[in-house]
N, C-alpha and C positions, 0 to 999 in steps of 0.2 A: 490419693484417690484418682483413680484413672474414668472421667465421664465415659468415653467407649465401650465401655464393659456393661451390659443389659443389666448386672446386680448391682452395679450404684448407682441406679438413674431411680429417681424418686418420682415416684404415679401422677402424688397430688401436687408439686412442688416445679416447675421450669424455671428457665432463665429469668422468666417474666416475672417471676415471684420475686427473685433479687433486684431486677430492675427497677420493680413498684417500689419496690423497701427502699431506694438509693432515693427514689423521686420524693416519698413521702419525706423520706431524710432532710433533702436539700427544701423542703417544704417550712418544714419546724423546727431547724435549726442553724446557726453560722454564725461562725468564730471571726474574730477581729484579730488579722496580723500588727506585728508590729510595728506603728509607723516608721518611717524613712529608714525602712531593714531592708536591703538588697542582697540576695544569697546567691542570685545568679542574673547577670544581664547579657543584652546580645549575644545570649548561650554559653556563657564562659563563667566559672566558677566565680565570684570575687571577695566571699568572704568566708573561708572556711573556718579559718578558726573563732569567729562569733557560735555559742554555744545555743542560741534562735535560731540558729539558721540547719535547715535541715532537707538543702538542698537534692533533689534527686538525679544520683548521676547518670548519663544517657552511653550505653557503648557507640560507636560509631556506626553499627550494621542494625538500629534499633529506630523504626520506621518516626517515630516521633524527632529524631535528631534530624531527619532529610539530611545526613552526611556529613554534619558538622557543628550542630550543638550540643554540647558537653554534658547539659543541666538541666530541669527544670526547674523554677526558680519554687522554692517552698519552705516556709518558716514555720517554729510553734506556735501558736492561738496565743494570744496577749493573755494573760493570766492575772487575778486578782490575787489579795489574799483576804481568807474571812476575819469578819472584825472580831468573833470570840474566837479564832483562833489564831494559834501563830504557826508560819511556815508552810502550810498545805496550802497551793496554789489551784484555784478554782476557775476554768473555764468561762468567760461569758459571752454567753447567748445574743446577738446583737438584732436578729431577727424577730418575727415572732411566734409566739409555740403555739398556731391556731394553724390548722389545715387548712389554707382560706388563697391557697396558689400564689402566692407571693414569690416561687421561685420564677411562674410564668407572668405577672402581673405587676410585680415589683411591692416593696413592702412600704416605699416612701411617697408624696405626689410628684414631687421632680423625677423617679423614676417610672411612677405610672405615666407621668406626662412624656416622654418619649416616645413607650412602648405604644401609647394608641394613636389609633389612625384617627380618631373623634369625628369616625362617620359610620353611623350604623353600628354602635357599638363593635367594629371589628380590631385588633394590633394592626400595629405596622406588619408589612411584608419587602422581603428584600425584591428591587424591580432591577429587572437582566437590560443588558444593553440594547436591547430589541424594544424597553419598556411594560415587559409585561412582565405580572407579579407571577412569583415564586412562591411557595408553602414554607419557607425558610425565612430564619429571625434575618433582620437587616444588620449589617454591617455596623460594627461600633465604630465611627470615624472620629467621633470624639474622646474616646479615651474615658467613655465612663466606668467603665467595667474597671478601671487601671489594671487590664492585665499585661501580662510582657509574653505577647503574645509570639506563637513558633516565628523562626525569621520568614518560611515561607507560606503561612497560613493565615487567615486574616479571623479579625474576635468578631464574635456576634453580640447583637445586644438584648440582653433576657432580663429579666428579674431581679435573679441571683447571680454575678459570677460563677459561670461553673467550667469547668476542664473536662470536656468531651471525647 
């Protein structure tokens, strides 16, 4: 489908609609990787043949590599299996299924307690070297999010881990 073309643009329906749909997404739901599974670090492949691992690979000319990360690091959802069944592996859910903004807020108090500024009910806000606040999440310098983040691009700190 070619968006350019005036007969596939839908009247009642814009970007905004898919956008809302991703936000509500990361709202009421998130899957739990597998621990100490690394599929890709400092941009380089390192575990391909692990069958969790489902690395994304970057060409060279692909504005997310900046010229020379190979990957993004990305595995399968840790998977259960049901107890009246056998073999069918079951997603779970580590968030919670309540539209209640936990992507922006956090869903735990260690990570509510970061995100607020605990004055005037307002978040933290990232502050520029001049000292004056910014409209943008602060900087994760602690490694809560544990993302393995671009080599030249710094993580924020939100609610949810998310990849922007």
């Amino acid at each position: 489908m070619d968006l350019s073309e005036e007969r596939d643009r839908d009247p009642k329906a814009t970007i905004f609609t898919m956008v809302w749909g991703q936000f509500i997404d990361h709202d009421t739901d998130m899957t739990k990787s597998p621990a100490n599974l690394t599929c890709c670090a400092g941009g380089r492949l390192v575990n391909e043949e692990n069958p969790e691992c489902i690395a994304v690979r970057l060409e060279k000319d692909d504005p997310m590599s900046k010229g020379h990360a190979q990957c993004f690091d990305m595995s399968r959802s840790t998977g259960e299996r049901r107890p009246e069944c056998s073999g069918e592996r079951v997603t779970v859910n580590v968030a919670t299924s309540w539209i209640d903004g936990s992507m922006v807020y956090g869903s735990d108090r260690h990570k509510q307690g970061l995100l607020r500024s605990f004055s005037q009910g307002k978040l933290r806000m990232r502050r520029t070297n001049n000292n004056k606040l910014e409209d943008i999440l602060p900087e994760d310098r602690r490694g809560e999010n544990s993302a393995d983040c671009l080599l030249t691009q710094p993580c924020f700190l939100a609610g949810k881990l998310l990849y922007i």
